[in-house]
N, C-alpha and C positions, 0 to 999 in steps of 0.2 A: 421340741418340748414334749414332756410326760403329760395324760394326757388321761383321765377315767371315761370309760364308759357311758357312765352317767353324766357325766360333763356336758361327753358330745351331744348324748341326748337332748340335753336341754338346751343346748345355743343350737342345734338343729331341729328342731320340734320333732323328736322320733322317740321310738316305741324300742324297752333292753329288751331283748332276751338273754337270758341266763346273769352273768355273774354283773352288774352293775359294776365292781371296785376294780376290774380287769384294766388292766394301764397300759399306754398303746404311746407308742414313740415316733412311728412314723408309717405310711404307707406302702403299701406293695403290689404288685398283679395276684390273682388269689391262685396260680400254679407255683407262684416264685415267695411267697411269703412265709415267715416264721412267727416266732415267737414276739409278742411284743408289736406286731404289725397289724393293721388293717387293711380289709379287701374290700372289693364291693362285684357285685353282680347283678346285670340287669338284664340280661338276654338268656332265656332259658334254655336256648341252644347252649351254652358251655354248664350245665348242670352236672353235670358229670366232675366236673371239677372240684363241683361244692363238696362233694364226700372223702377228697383226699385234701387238701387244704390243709395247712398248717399254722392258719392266720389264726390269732387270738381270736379276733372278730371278725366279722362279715357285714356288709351295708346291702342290707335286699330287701325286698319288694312284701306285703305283708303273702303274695299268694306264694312266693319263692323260701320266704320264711318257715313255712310248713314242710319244708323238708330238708331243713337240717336243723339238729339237735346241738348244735355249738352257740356260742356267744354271740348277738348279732344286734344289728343296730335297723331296725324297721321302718321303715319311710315308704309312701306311695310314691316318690321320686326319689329312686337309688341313686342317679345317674347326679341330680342335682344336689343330695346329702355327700354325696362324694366329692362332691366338688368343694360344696363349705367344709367336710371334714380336711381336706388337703391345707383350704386357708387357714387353718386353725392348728393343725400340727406344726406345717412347716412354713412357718410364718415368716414372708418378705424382711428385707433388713430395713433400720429406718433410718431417715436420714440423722447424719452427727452434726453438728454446727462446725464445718470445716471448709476450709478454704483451701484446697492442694496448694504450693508454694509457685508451682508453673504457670498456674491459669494467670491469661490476662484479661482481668476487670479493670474497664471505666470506671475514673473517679464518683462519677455521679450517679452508679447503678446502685439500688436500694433493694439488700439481701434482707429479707427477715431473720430469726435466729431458726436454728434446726436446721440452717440448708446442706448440702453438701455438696461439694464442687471439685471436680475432680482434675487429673492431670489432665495439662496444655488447653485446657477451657479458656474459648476467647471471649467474654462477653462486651457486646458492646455501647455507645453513651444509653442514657435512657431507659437501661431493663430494669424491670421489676420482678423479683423472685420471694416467693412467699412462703412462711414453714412448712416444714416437710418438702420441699424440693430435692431432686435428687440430679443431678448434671454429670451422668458418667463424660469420661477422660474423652478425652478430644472433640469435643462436642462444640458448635457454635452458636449464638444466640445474638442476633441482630441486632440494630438500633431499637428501641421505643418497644419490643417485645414485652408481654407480658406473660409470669408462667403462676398459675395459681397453686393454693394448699396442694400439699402431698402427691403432685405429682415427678413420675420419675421419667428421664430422659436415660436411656440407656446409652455406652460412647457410641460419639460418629454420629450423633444427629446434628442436622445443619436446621434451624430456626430462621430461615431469614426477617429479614428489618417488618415490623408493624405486627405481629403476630400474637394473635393473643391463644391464648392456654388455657384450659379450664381446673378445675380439682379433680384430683385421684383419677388424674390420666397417665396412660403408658403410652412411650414413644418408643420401638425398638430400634437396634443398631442400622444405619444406611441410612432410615426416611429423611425426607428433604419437603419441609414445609414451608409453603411460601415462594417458589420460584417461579420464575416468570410463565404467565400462559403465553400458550400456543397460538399467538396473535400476529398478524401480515395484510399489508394490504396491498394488491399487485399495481404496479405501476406500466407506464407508459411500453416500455422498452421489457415490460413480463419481469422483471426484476422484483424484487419484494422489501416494503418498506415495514418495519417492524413495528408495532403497535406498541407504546410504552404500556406496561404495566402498573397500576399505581395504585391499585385496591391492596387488599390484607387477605389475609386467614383468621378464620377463627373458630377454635376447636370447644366441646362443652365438656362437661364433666362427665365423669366415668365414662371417657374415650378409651380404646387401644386400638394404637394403629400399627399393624406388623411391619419388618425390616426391610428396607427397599423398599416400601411405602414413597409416592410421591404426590403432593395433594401442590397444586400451583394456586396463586394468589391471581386475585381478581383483575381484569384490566381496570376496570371502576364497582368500586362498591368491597362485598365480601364473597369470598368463597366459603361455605359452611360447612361444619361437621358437627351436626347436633350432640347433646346428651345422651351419651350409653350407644352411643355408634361404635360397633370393632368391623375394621378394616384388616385383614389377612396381610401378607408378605406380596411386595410386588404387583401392588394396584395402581392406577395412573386415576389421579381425579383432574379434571382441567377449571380451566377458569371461572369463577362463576357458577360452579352446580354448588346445590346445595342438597346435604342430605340430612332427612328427617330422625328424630330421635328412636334409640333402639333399633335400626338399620345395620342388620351384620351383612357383609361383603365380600366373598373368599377370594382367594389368590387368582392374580394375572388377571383380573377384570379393568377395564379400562374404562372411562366414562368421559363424554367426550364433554365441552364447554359449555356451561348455562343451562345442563340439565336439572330437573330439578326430583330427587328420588324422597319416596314420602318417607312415612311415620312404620317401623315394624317388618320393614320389606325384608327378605333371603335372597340374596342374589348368590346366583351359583358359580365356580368359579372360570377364569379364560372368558367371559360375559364381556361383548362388548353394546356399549349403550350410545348411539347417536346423538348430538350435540340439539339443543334446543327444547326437550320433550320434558314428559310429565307424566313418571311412575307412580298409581295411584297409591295411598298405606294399605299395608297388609297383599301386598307380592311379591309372590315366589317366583324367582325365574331358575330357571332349570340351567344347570353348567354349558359353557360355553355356546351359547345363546347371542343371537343378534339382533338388539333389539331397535329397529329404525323407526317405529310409531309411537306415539305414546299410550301409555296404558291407563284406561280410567275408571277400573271397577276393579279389584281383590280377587285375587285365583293366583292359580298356576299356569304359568307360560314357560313356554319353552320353543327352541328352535335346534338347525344343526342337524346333521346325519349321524345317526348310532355306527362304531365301526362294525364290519360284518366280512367274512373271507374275501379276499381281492378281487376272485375272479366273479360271482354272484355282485361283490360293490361296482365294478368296471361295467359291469351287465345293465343295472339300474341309474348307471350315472349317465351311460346312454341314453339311456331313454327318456331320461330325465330335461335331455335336451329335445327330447322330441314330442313333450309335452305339448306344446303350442300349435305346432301341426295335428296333432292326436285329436286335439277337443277340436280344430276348425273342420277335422274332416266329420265326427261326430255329430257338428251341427250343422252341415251338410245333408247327412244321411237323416237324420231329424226331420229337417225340411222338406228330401224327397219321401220323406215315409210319410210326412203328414200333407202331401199334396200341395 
């Protein structure tokens, strides 16, 4: 969509420079941009850029402002007006009140109007789907499910049976919510007798959880995924953890059963988290991190070896083992040094 200057101004709370009636169609990177396009810049390291640029406008910083003489849109967060300008150009599709002809719906599932459901969609008895839903093509939706307002399921997500949904959540393609935790209980003969699963999921609003996402359901009770939780591509939550609202997550972190990660936390990504504990709100943990204690105060943690040339890493990994020897002789020589 077309798209004024002033417009954006105003649904983003920023400051024109230059022509205010300048019409802007959609966005660009500010080396690859033309006519008709918006850029944005927030790192003064690529300013060099800003003076060849062929973007109508520019989204930058009020100190970044000051050095360039083109059309621009001013914010003390570039990074976050860019983001509301992208929602606002090239705005999401929504759903049509359409039922594809393939999909197999139970008679007794209750569609609101507006939804849209796509090819080979199987829903099954029991679901409720509410306006603005989106159920891309091949997508499955369990018994007794529920999926609230305007949220979209992209194809090829599996819903298993109990699962409830929040509003204005994303699901991408692959994730699989709802499927059995990673429950056993060893028997006599070391053989493993499998724990039924019988709890639910349940997600809140303004979720997104990325593709190959797998969040499993409770043995008893719920596994949780607060309000404004995003989950990256390729994360394992197990049984039973629950995580706190506004809690982003990146890719290939795994979290193991009946964890419980608070309110705001950053977890970095390849992070794996120990089954049982207690991440306090407001932590950082640093990429591929392993975290076996629980945390109960706010900071930055981290774990893991930084990589470094093989032969100096080979050097330090030995000695690494020889840690425990090292400090015993230490406090040896301590000893005889102090009589």
């Amino acid at each position: 969509m077309k798209v004024s200057l002033e417009q954006l101004a105003s649904l983003t709370d920023s400051i024109i420079q230059g022509d205010k009636n300048t019409e802007l169609s959609s966005v660009a990177p500010l080396e690859d941009a033309s006519q008709g396009q918006i850029s944005f810049l927030s790192n003064p390291k690529y300013i060099n850029i800003l003076g060849i640029t062929k973007a109508s406008a520019v989204i930058l910083s009020p100190e970044l402002s000051k050095n360039f003489n083109g059309n621009a849109l001013v914010n003390i967060n570039p990074y976050l007006t860019f983001a509301k300008v992208l929602s606002i150009i090239h705005k999401e599709e929504s759903a049509i009140n359409r039922v594809h002809p393939t999909a197999v719906v139970a008679d007794d599932v209750v569609i609101d109007k507006d939804v849209s459901i796509g090819a080979n969609v199987v829903i099954e008895s029991g679901v409720s789907i509410q306006s603005g839903a989106i159920i891309g093509a091949g997508s499955y939706i369990g018994k007794n499910s529920f999926i609230a307002q305007n949220t979209k399921l992209y194809p090829n997500v599996n819903v298993y049976a109990g699962t409830k949904i929040g509003k204005n959540t994303i699901i991408h393609s692959g994730a699989v919510i709802g499927s059995d935790g990673f429950g056993f209980a060893i028997q006599e003969d070391k053989s493993w007798f499998k724990i039924l699963q019988i709890g639910n999921v349940e997600i809140g609003d303004n979720v997104e959880i990325g593709a190959n996402t797998t969040i499993d359901r409770a043995a008893l009770g719920t596994t949780l995924i607060s309000d404004g939780v995003k989950l990256d591509n390729q994360i394992q939550i197990g049984h039973n953890v629950r995580i706190g609202e506004n809690t982003a997550i990146a890719g290939g972190t795994v979290i193991a059963g009946s964890s419980f990660i608070g309110k705001r936390c950053q977890i970095g990504g390849a992070s794996a988290i120990a089954g049982h504990l207690t991440i306090a709100d407001d932590v950082i943990i640093t990429g591929k991190s392993m975290v076996i204690n629980s945390i109960k105060k706010p900071g930055v943690y981290s774990s893991g070896i930084a990589a470094d040339e093989n032969k100096k890493w080979r050097r330090n990994a030995a000695r690494f083992r020889q840690l425990d020897e090292m400090a015993k002789k230490i406090i040896r020589l301590e000893k005889k040094k102090n009589g």
